[in-house]
N, CA, C and O atoms as a DFTB+ gen file, in Angstrom:
732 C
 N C O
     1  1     125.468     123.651      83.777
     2  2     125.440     122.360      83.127
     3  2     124.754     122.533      81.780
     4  3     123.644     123.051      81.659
     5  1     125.553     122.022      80.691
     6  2     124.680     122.216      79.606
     7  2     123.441     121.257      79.025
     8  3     123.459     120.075      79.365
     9  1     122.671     121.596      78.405
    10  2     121.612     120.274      77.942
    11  2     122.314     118.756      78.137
    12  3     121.976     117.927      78.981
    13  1     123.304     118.624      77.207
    14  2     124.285     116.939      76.734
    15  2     123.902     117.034      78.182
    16  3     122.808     116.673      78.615
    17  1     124.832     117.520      78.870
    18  2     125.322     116.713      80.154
    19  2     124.165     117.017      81.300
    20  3     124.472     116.540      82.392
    21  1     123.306     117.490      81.279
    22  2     121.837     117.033      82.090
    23  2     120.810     116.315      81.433
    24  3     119.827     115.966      82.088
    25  1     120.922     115.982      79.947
    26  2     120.217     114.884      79.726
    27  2     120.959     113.068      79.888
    28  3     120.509     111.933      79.725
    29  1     122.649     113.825      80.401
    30  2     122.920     112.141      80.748
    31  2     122.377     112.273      81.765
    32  3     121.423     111.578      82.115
    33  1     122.874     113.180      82.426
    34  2     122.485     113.116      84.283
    35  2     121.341     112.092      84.284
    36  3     121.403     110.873      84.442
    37  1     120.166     112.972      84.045
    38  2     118.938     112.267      83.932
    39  2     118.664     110.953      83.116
    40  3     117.490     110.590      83.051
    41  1     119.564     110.252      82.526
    42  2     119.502     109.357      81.816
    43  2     120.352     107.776      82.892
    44  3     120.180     106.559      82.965
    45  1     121.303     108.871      83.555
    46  2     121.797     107.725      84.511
    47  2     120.822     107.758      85.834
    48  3     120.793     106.834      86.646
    49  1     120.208     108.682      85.916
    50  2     119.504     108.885      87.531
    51  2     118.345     107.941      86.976
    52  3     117.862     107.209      87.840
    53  1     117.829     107.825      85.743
    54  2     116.115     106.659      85.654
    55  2     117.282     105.480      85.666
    56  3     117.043     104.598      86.491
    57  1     118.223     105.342      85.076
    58  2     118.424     104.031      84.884
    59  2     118.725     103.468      86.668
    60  3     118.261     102.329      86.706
    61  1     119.076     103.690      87.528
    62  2     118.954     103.459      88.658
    63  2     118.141     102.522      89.199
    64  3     116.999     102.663      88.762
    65  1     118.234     101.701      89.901
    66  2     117.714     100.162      90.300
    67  2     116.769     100.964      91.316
    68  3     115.550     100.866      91.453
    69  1     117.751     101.846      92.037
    70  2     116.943     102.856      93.415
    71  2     116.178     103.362      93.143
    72  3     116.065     103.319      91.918
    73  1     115.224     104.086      93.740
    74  2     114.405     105.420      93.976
    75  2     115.644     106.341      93.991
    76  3     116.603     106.003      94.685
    77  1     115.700     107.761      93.093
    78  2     116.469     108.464      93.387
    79  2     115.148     109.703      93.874
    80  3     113.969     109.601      93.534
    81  1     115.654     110.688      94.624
    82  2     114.570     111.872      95.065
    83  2     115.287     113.112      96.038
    84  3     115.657     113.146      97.211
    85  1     115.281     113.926      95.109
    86  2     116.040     114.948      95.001
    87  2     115.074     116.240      95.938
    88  3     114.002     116.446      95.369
    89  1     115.249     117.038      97.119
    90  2     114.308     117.644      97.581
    91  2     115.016     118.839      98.147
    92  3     116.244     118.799      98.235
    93  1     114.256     120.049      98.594
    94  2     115.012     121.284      98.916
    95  2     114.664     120.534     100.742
    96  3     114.027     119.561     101.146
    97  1     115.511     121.661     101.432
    98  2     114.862     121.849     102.913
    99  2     113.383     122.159     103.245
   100  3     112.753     122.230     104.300
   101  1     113.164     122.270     102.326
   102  2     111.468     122.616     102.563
   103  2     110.503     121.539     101.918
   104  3     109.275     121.512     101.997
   105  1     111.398     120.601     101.218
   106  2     110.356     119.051     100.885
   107  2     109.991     119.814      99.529
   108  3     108.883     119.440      99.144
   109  1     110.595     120.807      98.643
   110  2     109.794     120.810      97.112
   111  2     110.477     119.747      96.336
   112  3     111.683     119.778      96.583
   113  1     110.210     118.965      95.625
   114  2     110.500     117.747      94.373
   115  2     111.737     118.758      93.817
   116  3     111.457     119.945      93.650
   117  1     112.931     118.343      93.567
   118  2     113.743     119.158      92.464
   119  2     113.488     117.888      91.318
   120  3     112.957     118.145      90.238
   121  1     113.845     116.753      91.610
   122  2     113.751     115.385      91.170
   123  2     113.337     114.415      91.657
   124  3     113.467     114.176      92.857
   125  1     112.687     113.571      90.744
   126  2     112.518     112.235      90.991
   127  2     112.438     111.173      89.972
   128  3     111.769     111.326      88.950
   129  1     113.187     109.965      90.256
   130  2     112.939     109.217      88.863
   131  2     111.540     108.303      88.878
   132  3     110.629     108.295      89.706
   133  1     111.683     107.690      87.895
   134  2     110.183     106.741      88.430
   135  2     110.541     105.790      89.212
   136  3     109.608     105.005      89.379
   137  1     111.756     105.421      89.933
   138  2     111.034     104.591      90.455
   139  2     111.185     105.545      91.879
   140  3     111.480     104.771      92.790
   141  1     111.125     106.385      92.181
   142  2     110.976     106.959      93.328
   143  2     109.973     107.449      92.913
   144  3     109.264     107.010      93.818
   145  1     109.168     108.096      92.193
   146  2     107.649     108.362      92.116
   147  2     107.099     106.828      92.625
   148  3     106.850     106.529      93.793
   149  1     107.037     106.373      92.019
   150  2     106.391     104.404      92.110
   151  2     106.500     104.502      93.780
   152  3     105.482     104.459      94.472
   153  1     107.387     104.593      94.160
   154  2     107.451     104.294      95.726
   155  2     106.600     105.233      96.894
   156  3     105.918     104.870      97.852
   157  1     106.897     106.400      96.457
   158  2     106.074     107.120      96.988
   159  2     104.930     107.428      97.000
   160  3     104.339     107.979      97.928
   161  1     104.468     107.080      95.896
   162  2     102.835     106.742      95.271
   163  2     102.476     105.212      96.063
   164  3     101.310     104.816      96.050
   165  1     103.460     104.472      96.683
   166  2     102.788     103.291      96.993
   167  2     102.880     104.202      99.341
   168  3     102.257     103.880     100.353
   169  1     103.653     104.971      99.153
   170  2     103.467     105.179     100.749
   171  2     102.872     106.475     101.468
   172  3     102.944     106.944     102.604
   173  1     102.206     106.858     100.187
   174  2     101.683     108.210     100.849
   175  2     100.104     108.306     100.301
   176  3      99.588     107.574      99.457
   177  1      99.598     109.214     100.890
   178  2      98.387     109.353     100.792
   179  2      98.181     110.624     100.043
   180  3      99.131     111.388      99.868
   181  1      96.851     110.919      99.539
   182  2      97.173     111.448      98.117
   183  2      96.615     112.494      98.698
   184  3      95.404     112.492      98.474
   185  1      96.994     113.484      99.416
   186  2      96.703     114.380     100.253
   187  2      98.505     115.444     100.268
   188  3      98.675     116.661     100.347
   189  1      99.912     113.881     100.111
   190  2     100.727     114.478     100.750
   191  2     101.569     114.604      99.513
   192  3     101.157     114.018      98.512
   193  1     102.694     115.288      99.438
   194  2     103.641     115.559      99.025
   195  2     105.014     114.327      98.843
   196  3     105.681     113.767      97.973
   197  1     104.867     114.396     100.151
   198  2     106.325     114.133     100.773
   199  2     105.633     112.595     101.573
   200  3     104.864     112.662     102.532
   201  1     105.993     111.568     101.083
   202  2     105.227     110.668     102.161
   203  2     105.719     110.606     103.863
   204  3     106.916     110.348     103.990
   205  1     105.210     110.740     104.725
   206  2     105.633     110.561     106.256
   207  2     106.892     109.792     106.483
   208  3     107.768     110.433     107.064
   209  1     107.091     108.942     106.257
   210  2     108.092     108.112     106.349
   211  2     109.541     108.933     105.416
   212  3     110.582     109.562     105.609
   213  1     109.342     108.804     105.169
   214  2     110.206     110.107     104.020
   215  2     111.054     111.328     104.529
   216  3     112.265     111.530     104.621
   217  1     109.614     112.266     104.902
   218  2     109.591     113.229     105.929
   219  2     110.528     113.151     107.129
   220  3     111.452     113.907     107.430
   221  1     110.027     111.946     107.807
   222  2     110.974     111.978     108.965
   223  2     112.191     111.393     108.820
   224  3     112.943     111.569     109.780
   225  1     112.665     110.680     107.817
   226  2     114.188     110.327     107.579
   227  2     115.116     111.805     107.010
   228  3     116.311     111.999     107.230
   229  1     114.091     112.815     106.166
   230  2     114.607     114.236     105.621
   231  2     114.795     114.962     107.055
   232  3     115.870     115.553     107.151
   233  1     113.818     115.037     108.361
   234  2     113.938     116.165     109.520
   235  2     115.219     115.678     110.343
   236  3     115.981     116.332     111.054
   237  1     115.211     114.319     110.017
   238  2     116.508     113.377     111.259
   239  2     117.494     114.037     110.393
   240  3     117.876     115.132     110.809
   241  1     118.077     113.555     109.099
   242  2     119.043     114.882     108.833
   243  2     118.928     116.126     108.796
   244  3     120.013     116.705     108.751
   245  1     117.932     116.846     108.797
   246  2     118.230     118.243     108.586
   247  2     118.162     118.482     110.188
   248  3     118.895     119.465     110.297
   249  1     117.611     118.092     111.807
   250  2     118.099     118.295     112.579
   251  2     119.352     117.967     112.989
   252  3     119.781     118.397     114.060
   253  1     120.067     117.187     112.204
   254  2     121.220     116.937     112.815
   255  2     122.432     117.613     112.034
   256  3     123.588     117.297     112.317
   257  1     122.121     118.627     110.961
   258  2     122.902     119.313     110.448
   259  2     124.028     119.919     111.311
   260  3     125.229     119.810     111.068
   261  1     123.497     120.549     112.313
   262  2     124.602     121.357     112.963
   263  2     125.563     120.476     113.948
   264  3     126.644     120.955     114.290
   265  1     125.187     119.278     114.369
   266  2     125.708     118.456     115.297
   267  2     126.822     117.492     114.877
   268  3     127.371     116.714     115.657
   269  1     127.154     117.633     113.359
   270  2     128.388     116.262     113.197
   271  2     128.942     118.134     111.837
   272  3     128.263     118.937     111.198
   273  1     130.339     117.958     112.055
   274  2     130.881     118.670     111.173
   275  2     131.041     117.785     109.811
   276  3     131.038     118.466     108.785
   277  1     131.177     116.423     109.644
   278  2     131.697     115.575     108.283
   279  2     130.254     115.678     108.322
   280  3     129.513     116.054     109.230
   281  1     129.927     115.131     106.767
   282  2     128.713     114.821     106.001
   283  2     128.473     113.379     106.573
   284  3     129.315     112.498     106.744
   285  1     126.644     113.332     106.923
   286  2     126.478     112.107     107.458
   287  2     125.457     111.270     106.920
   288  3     124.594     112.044     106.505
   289  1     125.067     109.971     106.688
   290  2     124.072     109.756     105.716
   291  2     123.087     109.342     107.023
   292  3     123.666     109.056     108.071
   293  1     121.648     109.304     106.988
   294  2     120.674     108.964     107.719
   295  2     120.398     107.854     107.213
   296  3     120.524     107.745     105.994
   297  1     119.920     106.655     108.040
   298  2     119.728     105.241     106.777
   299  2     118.123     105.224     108.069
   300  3     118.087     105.712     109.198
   301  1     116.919     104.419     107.253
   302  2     115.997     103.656     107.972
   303  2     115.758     102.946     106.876
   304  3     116.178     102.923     105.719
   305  1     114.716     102.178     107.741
   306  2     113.728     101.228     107.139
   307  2     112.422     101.331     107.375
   308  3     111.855     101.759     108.380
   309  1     111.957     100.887     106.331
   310  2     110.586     100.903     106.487
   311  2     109.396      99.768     105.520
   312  3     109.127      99.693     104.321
   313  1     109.046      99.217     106.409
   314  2     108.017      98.011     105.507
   315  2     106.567      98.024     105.393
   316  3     105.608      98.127     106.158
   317  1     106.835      97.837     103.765
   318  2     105.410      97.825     103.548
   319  2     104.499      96.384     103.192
   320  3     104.679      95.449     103.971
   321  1     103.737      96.219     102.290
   322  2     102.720      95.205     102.448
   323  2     103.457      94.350     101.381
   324  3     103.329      93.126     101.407
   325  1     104.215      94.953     100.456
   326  2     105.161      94.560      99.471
   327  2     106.553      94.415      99.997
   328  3     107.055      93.661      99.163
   329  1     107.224      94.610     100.638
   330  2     108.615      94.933     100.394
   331  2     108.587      95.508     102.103
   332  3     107.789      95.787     102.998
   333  1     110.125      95.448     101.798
   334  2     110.974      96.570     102.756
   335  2     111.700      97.685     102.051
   336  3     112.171      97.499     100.929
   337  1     111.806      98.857     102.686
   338  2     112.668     100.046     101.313
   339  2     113.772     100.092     102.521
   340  3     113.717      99.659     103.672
   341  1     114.674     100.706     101.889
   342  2     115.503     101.132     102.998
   343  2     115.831     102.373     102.190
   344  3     115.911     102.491     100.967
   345  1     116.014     103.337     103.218
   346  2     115.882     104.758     102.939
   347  2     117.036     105.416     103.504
   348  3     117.315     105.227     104.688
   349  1     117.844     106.288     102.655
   350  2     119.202     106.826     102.655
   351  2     119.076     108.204     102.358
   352  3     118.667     108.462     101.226
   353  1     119.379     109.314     103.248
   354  2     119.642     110.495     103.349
   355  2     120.625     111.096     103.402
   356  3     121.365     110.824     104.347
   357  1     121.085     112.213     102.382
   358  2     121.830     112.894     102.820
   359  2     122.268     114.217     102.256
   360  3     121.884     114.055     101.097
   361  1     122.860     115.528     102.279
   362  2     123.155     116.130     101.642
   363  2     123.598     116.449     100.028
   364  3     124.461     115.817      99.419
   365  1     123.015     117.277      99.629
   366  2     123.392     117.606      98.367
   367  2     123.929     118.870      97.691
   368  3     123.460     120.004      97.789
   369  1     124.582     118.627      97.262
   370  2     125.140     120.176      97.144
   371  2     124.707     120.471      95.641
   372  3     124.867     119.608      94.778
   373  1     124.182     121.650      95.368
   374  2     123.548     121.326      93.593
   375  2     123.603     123.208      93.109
   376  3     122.954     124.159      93.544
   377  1     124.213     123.159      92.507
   378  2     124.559     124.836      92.021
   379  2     123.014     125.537      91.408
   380  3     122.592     126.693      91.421
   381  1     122.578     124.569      91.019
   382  2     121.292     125.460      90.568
   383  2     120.081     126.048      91.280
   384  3     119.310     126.938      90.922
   385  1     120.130     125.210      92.536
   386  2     119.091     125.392      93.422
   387  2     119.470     126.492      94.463
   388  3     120.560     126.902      94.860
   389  1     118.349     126.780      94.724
   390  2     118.588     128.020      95.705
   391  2     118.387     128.074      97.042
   392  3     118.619     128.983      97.839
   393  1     117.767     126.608      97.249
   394  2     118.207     126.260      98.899
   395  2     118.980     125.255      98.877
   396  3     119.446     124.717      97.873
   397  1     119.229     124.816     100.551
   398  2     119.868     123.426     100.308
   399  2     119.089     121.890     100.014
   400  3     118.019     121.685     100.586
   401  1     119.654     120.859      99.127
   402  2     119.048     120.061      98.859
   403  2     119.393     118.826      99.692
   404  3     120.494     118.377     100.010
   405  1     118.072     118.367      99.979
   406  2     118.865     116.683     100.109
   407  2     118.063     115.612      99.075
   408  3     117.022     115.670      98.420
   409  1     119.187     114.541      99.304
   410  2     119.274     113.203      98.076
   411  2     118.744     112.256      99.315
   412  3     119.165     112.207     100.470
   413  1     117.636     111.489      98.663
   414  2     117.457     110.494      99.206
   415  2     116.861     109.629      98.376
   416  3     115.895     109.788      97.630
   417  1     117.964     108.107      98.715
   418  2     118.049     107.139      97.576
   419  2     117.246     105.991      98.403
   420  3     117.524     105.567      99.525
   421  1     115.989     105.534      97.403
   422  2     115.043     104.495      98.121
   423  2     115.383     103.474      98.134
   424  3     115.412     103.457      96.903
   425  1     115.770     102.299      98.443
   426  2     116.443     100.921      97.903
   427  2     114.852      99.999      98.408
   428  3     114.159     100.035      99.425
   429  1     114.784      99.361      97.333
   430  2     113.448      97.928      97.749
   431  2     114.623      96.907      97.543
   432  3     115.277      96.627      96.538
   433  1     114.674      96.381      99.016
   434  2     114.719      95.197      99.153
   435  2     114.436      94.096      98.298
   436  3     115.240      93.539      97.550
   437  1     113.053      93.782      98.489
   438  2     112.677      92.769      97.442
   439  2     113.252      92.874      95.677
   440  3     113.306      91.941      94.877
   441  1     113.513      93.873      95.518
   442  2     114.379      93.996      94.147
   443  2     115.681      93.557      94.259
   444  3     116.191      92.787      93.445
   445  1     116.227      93.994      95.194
   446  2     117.516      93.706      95.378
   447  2     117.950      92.387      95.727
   448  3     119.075      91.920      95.549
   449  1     117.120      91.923      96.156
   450  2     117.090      90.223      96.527
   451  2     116.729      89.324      94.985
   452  3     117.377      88.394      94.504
   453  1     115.768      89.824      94.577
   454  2     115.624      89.742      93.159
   455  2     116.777      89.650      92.461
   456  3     117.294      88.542      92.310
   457  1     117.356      90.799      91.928
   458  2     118.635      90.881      91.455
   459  2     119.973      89.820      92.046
   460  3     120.527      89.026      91.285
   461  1     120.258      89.933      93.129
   462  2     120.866      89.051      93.497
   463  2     120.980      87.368      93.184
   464  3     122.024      86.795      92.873
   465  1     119.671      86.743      93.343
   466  2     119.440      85.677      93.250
   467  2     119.349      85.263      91.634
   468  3     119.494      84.071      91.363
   469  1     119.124      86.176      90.601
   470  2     119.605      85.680      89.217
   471  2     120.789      86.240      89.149
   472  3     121.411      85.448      88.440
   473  1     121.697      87.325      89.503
   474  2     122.761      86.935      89.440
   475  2     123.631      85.338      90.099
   476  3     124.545      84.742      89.529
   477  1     123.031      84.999      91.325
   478  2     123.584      83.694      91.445
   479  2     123.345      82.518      90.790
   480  3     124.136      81.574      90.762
   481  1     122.176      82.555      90.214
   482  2     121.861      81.356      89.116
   483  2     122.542      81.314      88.221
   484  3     122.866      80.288      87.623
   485  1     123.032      82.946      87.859
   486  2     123.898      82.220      86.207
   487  2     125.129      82.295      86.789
   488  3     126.013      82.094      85.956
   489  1     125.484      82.478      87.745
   490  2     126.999      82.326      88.094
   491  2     126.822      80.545      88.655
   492  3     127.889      79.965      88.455
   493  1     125.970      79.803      89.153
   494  2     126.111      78.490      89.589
   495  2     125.211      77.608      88.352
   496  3     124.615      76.572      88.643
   497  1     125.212      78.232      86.824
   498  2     124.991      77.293      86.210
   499  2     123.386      76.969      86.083
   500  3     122.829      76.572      85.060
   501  1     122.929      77.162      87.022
   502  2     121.540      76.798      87.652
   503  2     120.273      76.611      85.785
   504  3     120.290      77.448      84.882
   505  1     119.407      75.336      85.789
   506  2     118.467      75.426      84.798
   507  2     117.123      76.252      85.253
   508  3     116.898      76.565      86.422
   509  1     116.193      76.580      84.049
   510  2     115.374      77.695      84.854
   511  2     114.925      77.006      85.865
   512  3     114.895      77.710      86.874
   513  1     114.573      75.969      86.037
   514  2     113.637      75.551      86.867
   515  2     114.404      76.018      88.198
   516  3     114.095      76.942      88.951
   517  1     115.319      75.270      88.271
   518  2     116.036      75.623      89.375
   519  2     116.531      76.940      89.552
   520  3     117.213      76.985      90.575
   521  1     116.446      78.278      88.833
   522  2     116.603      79.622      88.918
   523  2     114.930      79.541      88.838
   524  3     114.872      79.338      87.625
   525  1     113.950      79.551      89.137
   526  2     112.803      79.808      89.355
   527  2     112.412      79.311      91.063
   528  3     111.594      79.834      91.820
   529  1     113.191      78.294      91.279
   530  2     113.131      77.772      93.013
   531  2     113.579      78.551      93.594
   532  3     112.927      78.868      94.589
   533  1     114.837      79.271      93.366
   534  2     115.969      79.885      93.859
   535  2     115.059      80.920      93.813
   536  3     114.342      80.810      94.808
   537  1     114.699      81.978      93.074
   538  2     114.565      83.824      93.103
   539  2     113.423      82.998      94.267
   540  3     113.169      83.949      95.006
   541  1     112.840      82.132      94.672
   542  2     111.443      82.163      95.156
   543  2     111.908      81.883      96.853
   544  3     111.242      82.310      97.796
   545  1     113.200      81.069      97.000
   546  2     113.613      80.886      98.136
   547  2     114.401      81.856      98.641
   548  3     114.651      81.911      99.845
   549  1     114.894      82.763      97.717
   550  2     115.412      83.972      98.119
   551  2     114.690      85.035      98.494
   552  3     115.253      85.938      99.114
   553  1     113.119      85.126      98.140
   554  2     112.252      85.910      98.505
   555  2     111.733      85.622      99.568
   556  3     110.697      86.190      99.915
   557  1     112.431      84.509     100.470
   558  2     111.777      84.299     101.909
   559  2     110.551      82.860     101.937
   560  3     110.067      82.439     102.988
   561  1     110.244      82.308     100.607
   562  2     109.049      81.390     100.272
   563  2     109.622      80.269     101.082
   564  3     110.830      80.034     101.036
   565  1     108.532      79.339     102.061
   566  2     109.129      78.258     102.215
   567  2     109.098      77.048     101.133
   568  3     108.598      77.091     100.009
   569  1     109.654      76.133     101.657
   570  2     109.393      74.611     100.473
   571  2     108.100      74.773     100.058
   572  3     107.779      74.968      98.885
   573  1     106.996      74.662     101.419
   574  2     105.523      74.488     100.638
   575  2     104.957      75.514     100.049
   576  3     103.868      75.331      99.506
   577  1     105.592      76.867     100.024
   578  2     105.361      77.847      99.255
   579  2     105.787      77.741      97.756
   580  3     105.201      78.415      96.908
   581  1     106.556      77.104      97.512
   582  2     107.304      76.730      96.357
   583  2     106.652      76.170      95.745
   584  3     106.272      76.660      94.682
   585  1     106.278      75.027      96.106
   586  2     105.683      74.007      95.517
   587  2     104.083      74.089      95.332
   588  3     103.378      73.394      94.600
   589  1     103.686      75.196      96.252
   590  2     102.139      75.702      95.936
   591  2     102.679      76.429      94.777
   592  3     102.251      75.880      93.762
   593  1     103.431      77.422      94.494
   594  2     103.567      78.450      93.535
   595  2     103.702      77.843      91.875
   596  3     103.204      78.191      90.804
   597  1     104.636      76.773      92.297
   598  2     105.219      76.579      90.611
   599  2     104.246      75.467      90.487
   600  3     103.973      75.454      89.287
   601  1     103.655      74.639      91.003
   602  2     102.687      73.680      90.963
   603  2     103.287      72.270      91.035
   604  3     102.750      71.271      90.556
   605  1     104.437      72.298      91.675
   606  2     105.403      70.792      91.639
   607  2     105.601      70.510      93.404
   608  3     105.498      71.140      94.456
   609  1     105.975      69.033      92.889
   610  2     105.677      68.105      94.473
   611  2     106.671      69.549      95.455
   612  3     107.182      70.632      95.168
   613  1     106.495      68.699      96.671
   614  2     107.355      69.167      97.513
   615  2     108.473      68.563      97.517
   616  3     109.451      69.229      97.857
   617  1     108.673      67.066      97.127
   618  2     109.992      66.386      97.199
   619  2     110.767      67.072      95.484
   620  3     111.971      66.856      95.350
   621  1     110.268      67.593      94.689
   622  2     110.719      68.380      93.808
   623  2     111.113      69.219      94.362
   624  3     112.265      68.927      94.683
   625  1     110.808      70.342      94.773
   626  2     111.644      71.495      95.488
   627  2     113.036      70.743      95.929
   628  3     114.113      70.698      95.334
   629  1     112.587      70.100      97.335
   630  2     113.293      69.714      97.891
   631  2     115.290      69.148      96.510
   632  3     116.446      69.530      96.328
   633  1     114.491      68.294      96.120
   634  2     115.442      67.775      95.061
   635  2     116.222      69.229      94.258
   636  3     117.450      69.255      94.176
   637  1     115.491      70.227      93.777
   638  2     115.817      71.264      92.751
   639  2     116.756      72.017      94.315
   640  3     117.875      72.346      93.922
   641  1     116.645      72.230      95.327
   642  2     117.497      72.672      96.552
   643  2     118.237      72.239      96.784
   644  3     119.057      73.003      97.293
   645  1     118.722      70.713      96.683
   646  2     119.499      69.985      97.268
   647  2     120.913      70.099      95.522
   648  3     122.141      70.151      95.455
   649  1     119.808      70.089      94.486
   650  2     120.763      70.795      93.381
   651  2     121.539      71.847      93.255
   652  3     122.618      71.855      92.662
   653  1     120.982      72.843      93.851
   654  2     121.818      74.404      94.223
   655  2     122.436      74.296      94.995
   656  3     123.475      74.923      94.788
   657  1     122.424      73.725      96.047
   658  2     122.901      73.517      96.636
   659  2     124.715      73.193      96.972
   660  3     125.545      73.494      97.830
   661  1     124.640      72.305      95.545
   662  2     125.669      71.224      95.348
   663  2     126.639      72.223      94.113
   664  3     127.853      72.427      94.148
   665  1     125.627      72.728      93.063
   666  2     126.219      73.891      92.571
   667  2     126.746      74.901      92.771
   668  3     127.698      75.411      92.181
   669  1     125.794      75.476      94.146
   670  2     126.635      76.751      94.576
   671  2     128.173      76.223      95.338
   672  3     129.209      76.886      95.389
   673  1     127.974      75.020      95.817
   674  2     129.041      74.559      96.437
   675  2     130.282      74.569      95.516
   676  3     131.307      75.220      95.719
   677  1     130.020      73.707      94.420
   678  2     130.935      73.351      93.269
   679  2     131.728      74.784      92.845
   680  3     132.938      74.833      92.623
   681  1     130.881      75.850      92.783
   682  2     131.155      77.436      91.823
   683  2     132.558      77.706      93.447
   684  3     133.754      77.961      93.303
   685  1     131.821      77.528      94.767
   686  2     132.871      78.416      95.907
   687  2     134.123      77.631      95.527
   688  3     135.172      78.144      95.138
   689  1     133.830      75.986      95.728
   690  2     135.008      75.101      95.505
   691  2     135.588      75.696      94.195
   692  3     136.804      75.575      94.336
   693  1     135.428      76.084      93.392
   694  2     136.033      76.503      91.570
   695  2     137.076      77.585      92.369
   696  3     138.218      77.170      92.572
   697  1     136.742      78.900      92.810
   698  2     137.093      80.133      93.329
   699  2     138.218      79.975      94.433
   700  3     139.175      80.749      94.469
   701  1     138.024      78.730      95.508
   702  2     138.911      78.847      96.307
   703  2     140.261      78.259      95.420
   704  3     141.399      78.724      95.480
   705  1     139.750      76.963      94.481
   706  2     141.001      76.208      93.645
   707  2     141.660      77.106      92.957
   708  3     142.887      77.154      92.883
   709  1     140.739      78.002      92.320
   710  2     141.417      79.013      91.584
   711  2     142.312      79.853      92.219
   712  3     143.354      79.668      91.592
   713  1     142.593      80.881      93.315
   714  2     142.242      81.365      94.623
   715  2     143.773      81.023      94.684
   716  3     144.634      81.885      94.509
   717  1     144.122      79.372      95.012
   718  2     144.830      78.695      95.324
   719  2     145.928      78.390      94.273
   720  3     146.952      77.916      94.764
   721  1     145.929      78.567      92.905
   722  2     146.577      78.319      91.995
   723  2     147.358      79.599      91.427
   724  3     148.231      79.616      90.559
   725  1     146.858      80.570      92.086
   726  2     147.102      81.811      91.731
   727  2     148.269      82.210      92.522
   728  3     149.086      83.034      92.110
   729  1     148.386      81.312      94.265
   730  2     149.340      81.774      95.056
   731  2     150.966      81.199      94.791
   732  3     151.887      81.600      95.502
């Protein structure tokens, strides 16, 4: 691979929403972007390498190497005081390295729920206020969490919910009419 094309590599692997983390059979770092440093710095103890949780999603595939002939991905979960990650294993095949590698891609939840929920605000129109209710009800907050957070009544929430509500409705109703005009 020449420089150009391993400085995209590495240019698409940070831009990554995931933890990307690149490791031999023996747990040495080939790669990691930040936000898989970030993650692992939040689940390991500064003693380890490889955080435990980690570890044992890397041994579940590498014991099960010999037992499935197709390539298989290992998925867990695991929650922390922040978040849930969900953790994806699997083979890598990489010409430069001199053992075998595996890829394991970290996903946080709470980001991804994140992401999600402003993508649905600007697809239903939503004003901030009401894209500020929303990322907060999508993070699991109840009403009175809401309304402790942003500092507004509870019958506000309530009202700014009963708005999305009617919006997200309006955007499915748009899609099915459309949907329908198309046939």
């Amino acid at each position: 691979m020449n420089t150009n094309s391993g400085h995209l590599l590495q240019a698409v692997l940070e831009g990554f929403v995931d933890g990307i983390l690149v490791l031999t059979d023996r747990y040495d770092v080939i790669y990691a972007n930040a936000m898989a440093e970030s993650i692992c710095a939040e689940l390991r103890d500064s003693s380890q390498t490889i955080p435990p949780d980690l570890q044992r999603v890397c041994d579940a595939l590498i014991d099960s190497q010999d037992l499935y002939s197709q390539p298989i991905t290992i998925e867990s979960e695991v929650t922390t005081q922040r978040t849930t990650l969900t953790i994806r294993a699997q083979w890598l095949q990489l010409d430069l390295a001199s053992r075998p590698c595996l890829l394991l891609r970290l996903q946080d939840e709470q980001r991804v729920l994140h992401g999600l929920a402003i993508a649905e605000a600007q697809q239903w129109h939503l004003t901030a206020r009401e894209s500020e209710v929303w990322l907060l009800r999508r993070s699991g907050y109840s009403r009175k969490q809401i309304a402790a957070d942003l500092y507004i009544a509870l019958d506000t929430v309530k009202k700014h919910l009963k708005n999305i509500q009617s919006k997200r409705q309006a955007a499915l109703d748009d899609v099915d009419w459309q949907a329908n005009q198309a046939c």
